[in-house]
C-alpha positions as CSV (number, residue, x, y, z in Angstrom):
1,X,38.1,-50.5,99.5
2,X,39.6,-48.5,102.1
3,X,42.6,-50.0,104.4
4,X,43.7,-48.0,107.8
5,X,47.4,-49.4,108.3
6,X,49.5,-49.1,111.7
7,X,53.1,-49.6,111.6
8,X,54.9,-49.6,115.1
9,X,57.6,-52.2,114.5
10,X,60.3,-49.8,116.2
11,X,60.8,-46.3,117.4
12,X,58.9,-44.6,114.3
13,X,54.9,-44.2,114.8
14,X,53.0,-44.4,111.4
15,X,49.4,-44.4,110.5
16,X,47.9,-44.5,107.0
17,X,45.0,-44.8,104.4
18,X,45.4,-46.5,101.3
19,X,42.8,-47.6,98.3
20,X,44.3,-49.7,95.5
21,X,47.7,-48.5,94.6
22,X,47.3,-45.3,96.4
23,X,48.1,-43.8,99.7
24,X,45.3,-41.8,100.4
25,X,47.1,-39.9,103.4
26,X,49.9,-40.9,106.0
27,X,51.4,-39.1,109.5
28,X,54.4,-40.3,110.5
29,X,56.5,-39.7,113.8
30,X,60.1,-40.5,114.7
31,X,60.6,-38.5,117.8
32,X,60.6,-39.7,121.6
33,X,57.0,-40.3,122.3
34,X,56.1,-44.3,122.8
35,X,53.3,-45.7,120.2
36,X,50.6,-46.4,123.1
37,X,50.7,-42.1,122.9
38,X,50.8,-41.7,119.3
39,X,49.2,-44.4,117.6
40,X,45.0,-43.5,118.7
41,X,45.0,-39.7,118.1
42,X,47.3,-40.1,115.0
43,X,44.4,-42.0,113.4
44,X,41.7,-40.0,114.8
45,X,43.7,-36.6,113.4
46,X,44.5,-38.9,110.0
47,X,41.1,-39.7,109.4
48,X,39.9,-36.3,109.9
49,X,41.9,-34.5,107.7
50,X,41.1,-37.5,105.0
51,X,37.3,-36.6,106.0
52,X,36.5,-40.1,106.5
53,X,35.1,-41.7,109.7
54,X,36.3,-44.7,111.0
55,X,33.4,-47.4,109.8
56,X,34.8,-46.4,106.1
57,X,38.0,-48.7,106.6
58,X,37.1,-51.7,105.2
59,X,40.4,-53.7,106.8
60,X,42.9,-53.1,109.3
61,X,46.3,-53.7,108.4
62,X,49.0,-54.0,110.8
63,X,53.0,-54.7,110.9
64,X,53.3,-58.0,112.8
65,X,57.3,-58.1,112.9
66,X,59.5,-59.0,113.0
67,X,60.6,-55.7,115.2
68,X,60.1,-54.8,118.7
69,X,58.5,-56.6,121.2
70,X,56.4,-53.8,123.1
71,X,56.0,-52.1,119.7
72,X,54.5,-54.8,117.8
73,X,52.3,-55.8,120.9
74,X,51.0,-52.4,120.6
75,X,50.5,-52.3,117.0
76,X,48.9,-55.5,117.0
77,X,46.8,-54.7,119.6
78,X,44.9,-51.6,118.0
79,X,44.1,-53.5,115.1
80,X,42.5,-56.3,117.6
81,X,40.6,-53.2,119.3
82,X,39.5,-51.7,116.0
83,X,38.9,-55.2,114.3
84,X,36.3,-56.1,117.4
85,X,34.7,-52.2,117.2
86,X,33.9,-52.1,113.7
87,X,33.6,-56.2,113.3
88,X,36.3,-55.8,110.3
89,X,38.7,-58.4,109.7
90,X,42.8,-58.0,109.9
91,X,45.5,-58.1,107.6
92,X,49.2,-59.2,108.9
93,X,52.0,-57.4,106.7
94,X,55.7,-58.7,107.5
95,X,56.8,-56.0,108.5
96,X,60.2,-56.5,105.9
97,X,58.0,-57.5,103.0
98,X,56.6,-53.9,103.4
99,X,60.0,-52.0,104.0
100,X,61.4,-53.7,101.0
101,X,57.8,-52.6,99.1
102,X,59.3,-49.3,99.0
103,X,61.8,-50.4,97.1
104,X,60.1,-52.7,94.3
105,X,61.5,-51.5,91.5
106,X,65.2,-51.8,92.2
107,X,67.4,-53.7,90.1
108,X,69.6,-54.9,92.3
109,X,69.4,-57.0,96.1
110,X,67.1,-55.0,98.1
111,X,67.8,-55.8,102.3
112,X,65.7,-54.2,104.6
113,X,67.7,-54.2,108.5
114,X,66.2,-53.6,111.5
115,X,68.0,-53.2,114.6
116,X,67.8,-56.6,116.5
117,X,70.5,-55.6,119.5
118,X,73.5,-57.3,120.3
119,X,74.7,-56.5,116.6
120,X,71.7,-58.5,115.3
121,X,69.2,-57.0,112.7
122,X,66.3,-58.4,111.7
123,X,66.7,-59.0,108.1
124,X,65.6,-60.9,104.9
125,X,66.8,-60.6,101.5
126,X,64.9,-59.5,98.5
127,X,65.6,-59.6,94.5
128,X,62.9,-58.7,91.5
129,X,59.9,-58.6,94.8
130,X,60.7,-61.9,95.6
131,X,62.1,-63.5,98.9
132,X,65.5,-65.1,98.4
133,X,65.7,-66.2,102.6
134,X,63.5,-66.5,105.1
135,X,63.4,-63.7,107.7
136,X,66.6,-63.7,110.1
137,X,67.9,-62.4,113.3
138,X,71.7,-62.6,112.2
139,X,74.9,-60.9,113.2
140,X,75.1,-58.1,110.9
141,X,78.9,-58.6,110.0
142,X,77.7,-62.4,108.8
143,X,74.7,-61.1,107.0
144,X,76.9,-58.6,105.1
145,X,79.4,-61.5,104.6
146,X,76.9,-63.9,102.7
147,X,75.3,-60.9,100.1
148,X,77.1,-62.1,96.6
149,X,75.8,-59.1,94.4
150,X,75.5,-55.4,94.9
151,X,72.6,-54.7,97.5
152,X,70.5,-51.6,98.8
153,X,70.3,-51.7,102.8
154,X,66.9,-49.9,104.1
155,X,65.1,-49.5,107.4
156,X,66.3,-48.5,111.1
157,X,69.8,-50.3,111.2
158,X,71.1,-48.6,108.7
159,X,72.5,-45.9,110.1
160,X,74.4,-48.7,112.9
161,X,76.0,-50.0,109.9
162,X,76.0,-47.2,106.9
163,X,79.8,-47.4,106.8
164,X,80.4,-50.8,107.1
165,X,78.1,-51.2,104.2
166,X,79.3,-48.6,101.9
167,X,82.8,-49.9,102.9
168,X,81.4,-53.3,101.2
169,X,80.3,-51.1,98.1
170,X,77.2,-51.5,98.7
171,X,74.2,-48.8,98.7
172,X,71.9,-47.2,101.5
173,X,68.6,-45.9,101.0
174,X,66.8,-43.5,104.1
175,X,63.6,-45.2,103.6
176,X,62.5,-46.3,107.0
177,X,59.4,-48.2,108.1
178,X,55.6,-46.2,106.8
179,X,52.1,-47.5,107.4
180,X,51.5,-46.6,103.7
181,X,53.9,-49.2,102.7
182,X,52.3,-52.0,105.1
183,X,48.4,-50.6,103.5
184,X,50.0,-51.2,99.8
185,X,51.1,-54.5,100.6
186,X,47.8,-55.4,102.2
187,X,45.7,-55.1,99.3
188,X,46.2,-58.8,98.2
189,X,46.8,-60.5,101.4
190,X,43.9,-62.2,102.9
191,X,42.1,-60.8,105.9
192,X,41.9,-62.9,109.2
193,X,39.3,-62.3,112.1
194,X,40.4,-59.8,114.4
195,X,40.8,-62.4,117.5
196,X,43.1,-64.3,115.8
197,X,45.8,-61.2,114.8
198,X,49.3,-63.2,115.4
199,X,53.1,-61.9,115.4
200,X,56.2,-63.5,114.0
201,X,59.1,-62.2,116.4
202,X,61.8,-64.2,115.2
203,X,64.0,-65.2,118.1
204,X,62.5,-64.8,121.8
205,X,62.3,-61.8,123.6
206,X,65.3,-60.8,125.4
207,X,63.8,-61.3,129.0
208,X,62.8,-65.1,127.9
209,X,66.4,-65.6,126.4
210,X,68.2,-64.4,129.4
211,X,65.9,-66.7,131.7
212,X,66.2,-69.7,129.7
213,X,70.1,-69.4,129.9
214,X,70.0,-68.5,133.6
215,X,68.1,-71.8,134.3
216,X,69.8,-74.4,131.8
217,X,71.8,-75.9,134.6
218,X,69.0,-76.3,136.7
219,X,67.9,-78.2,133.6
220,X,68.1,-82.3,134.2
């Protein structure tokens, strides 16, 4: 079994192969271009350095969030595209189950943080590989406020809050989001037809949010 995973939950642009337990090959890029440039030639240039062709993948795994809005679209979209081309089915990582992946053997609290805005991050909170909340769009200061043990942050927001969180005593890892990660979680989830690929944004986007509170006292 061979999985092609797409991570574009924020600024970072990641592609990936993995088989079982192994990432096969990954490009990565964190530098000003959007994901609607990246993401299509990365995999074409992945898969040709790997030698494979396209009808080897035997799933498509994507990030479905929570993360940024254009950049999950995006994400998920591609896997929709591919999905229908190939008639393969999906797989839908949380895209902090598979930051904190990169992280499974560490002792203590593992928190992945992504940057939400507004002094949010996206967050959730991890011990042994197992969830301990449910994913979150929290104040960071209130997040940091709740943790009762020693914790490593990870992912995007950390380097917001790297002081504040060393200040706490806790520890920051530079792990940041990776498609191989998202693959390696993918190999036991189930696969779901490509027309039904879904995405767990956590709050509303920002444009809905703003219009709701614009309009609540036009509200009867």
């Amino acid at each position: 079994m061979k999985i092609l995973a797409i991570e574009t939950s924020g600024n970072i642009s990641s592609v990936a192969v993995v088989s079982p337990d192994i990432v096969l090959g990954e490009f990565t890029i964190n530098h000003k271009k959007t994901h609607s440039q990246t993401i299509m030639p990365m995999i074409d240039n992945l898969l040709t350095s790997l030698d494979f062709k396209i009808s080897d993948m035997s799933f498509i795994a994507y990030s479905n969030g929570p993360g940024s809005f254009t950049g999950l679209r995006i994400g998920a979209a591609t896997a929709k595209a591919l999905g229908h081309g190939l008639s393969r089915g999906v797989k839908e990582v949380p895209t902090l189950d598979a930051l904190a992946y990169n992280l499974k053997t560490e002792k203590s609290l593992v928190v992945p943080i992504l940057d939400a805005r507004q002094n949010q991050v996206y967050a959730c909170v991890y011990k042994d590989n197992e969830k301990l909340t449910d994913y979150m769009a929290i104040e960071f200061d209130k997040l940091l406020d709740s943790l009762e043990e020693k914790a490593i942050f990870l992912g995007d927001a950390v380097e917001l809050y790297k002081e504040k969180i060393l200040a706490k005593g806790h520890d920051v890892s530079n792990c940041l989001q990776n498609a191989g990660a998202v693959g390696l979680c993918a190999i036991h989830l189930p696969a779901k037809h490509y027309a039904v690929v879904d995405l767990q944004y956590v709050r509303k986007p920002q444009a809905q949010r703003e219009y709701e509170e614009k309009n609540a006292d036009k509200q009867i």
